[in-house]
C-alpha positions as CSV (number, residue, x, y, z in Angstrom):
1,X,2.4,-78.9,-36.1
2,X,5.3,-77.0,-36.9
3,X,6.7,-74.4,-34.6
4,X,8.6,-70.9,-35.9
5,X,12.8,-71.1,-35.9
6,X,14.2,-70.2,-32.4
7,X,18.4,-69.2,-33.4
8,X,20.2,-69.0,-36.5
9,X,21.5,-72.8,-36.9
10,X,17.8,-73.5,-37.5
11,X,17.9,-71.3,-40.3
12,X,21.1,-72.6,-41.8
13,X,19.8,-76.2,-41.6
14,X,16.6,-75.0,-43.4
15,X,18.5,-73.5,-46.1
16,X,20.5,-76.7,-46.5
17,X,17.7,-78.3,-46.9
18,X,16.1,-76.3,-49.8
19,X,19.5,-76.3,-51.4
20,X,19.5,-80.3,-51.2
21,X,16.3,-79.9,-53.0
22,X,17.2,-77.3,-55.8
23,X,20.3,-80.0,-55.9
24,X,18.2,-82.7,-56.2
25,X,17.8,-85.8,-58.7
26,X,14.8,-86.3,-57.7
27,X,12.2,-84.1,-60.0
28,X,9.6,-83.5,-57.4
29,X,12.2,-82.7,-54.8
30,X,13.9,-80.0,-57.4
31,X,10.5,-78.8,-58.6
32,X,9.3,-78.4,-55.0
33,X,11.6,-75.8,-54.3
34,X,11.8,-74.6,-56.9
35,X,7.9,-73.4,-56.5
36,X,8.2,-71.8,-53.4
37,X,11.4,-69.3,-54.5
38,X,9.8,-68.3,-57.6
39,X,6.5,-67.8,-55.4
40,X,8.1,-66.1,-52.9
41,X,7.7,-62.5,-51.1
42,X,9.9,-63.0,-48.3
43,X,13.5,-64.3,-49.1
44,X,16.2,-65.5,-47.3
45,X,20.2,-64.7,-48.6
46,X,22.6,-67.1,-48.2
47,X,26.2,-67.5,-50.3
48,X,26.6,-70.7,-52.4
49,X,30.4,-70.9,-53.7
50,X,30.5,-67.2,-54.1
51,X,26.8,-66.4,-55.4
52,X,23.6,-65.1,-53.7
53,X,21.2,-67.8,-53.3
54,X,17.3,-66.9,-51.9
55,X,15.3,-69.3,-49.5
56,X,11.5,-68.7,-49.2
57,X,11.0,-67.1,-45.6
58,X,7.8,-69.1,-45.5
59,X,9.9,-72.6,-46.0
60,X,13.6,-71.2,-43.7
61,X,10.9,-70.0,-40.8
62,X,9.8,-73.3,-39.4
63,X,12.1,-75.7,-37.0
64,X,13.2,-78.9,-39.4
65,X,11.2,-78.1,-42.1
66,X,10.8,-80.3,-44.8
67,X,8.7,-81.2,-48.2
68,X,5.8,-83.4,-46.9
69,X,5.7,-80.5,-43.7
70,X,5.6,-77.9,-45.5
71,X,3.1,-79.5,-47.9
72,X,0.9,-80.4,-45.0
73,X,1.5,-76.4,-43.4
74,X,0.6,-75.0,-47.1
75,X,-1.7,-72.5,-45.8
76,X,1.0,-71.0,-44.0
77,X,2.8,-68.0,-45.5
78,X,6.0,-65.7,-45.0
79,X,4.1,-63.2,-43.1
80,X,3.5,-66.1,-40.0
81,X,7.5,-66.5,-39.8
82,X,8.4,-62.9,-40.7
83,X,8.6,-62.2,-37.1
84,X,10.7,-64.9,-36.1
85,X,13.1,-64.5,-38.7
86,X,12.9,-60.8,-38.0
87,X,14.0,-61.4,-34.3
88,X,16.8,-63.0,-35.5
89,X,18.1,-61.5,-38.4
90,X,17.1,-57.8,-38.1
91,X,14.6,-55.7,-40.3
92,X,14.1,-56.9,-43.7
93,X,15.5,-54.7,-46.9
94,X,14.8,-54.0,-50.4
95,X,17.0,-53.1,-52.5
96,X,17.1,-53.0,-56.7
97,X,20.6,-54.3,-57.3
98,X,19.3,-57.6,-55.0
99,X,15.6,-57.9,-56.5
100,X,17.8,-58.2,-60.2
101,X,19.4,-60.6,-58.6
102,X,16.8,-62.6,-57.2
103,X,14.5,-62.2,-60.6
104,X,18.3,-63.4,-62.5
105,X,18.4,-66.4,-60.0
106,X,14.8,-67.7,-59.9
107,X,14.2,-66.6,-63.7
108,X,17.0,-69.7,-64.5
109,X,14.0,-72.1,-63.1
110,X,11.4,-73.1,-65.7
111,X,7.9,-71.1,-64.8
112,X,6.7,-67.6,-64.2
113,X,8.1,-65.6,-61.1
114,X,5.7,-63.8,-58.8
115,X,5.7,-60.2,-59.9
116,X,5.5,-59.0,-56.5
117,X,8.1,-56.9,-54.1
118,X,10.1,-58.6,-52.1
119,X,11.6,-58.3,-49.0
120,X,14.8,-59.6,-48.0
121,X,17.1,-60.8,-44.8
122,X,21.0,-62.2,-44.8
123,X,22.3,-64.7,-42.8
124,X,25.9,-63.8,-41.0
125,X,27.7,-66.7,-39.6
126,X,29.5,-66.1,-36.2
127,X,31.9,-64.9,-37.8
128,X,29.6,-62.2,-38.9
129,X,30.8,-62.3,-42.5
130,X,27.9,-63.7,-44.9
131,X,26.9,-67.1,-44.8
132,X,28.1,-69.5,-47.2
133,X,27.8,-72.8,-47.9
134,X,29.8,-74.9,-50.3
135,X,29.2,-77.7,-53.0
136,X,30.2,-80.6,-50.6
137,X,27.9,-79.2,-47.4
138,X,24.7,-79.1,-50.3
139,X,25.9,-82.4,-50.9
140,X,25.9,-84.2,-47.5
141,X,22.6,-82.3,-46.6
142,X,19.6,-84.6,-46.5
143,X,16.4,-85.1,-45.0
């Protein structure tokens, strides 16, 4: 059973894990994730080297998530974890110059995006300034 995320480290070692699977060499990994950000209606926001990134909600909102947990939680969907993330990281927003964004992101994967709006939340570090990772923290990220 997997339980909602309780702070914002849990986050940020959720969305190094999806990163280590969009980073992947392993197809089913890549494709995995893949899947859920083009399928998803609830994003994360997170920096990598500069550029917006987007993490499902529904993957980021569960403590140590993983593939095979997530596969065996599939019924499970952003609206279960919106409030967790939301008592953590504020309201959700939309905005237009951030959905072209997103649709520019998860349009580089191979597949149809969900036409759907989205909502969206940023992770802040402590030091309150946007949270970024780097090429070598995707790197040493595994499961």
């Amino acid at each position: 059973m997997l339980h909602f995320v309780e702070n914002v480290e849990q986050i940020i070692e959720n969305i190094k894990t999806i990163e280590h699977y969009l980073n992947s060499d392993v197809p089913e990994e890549k494709e995995f994730a893949r899947d859920l950000v083009k399928k998803g209606r609830s994003m994360i926001i997170y920096k990598v080297n500069g550029q917006n990134h987007f993490a499902p909600a529904r993957f980021v909102g569960y403590k140590k998530n993983s593939k095979s947990a997530h596969i065996e939680n599939e019924n499970r969907e952003s609206r279960d974890t919106a409030p967790a993330i939301q008592s953590l990281l504020g309201k959700p927003f939309t905005h237009a110059p951030i959905e072209k964004e997103f649709n520019d992101y998860a349009g580089s994967f191979k597949g149809n995006t969900l036409k759907s709006k989205r909502k969206y939340w940023r992770v802040r570090g402590d030091d309150n300034k946007y949270y970024e990772l780097t090429n070598e923290v995707v790197a040493e990220t595994v499961e």
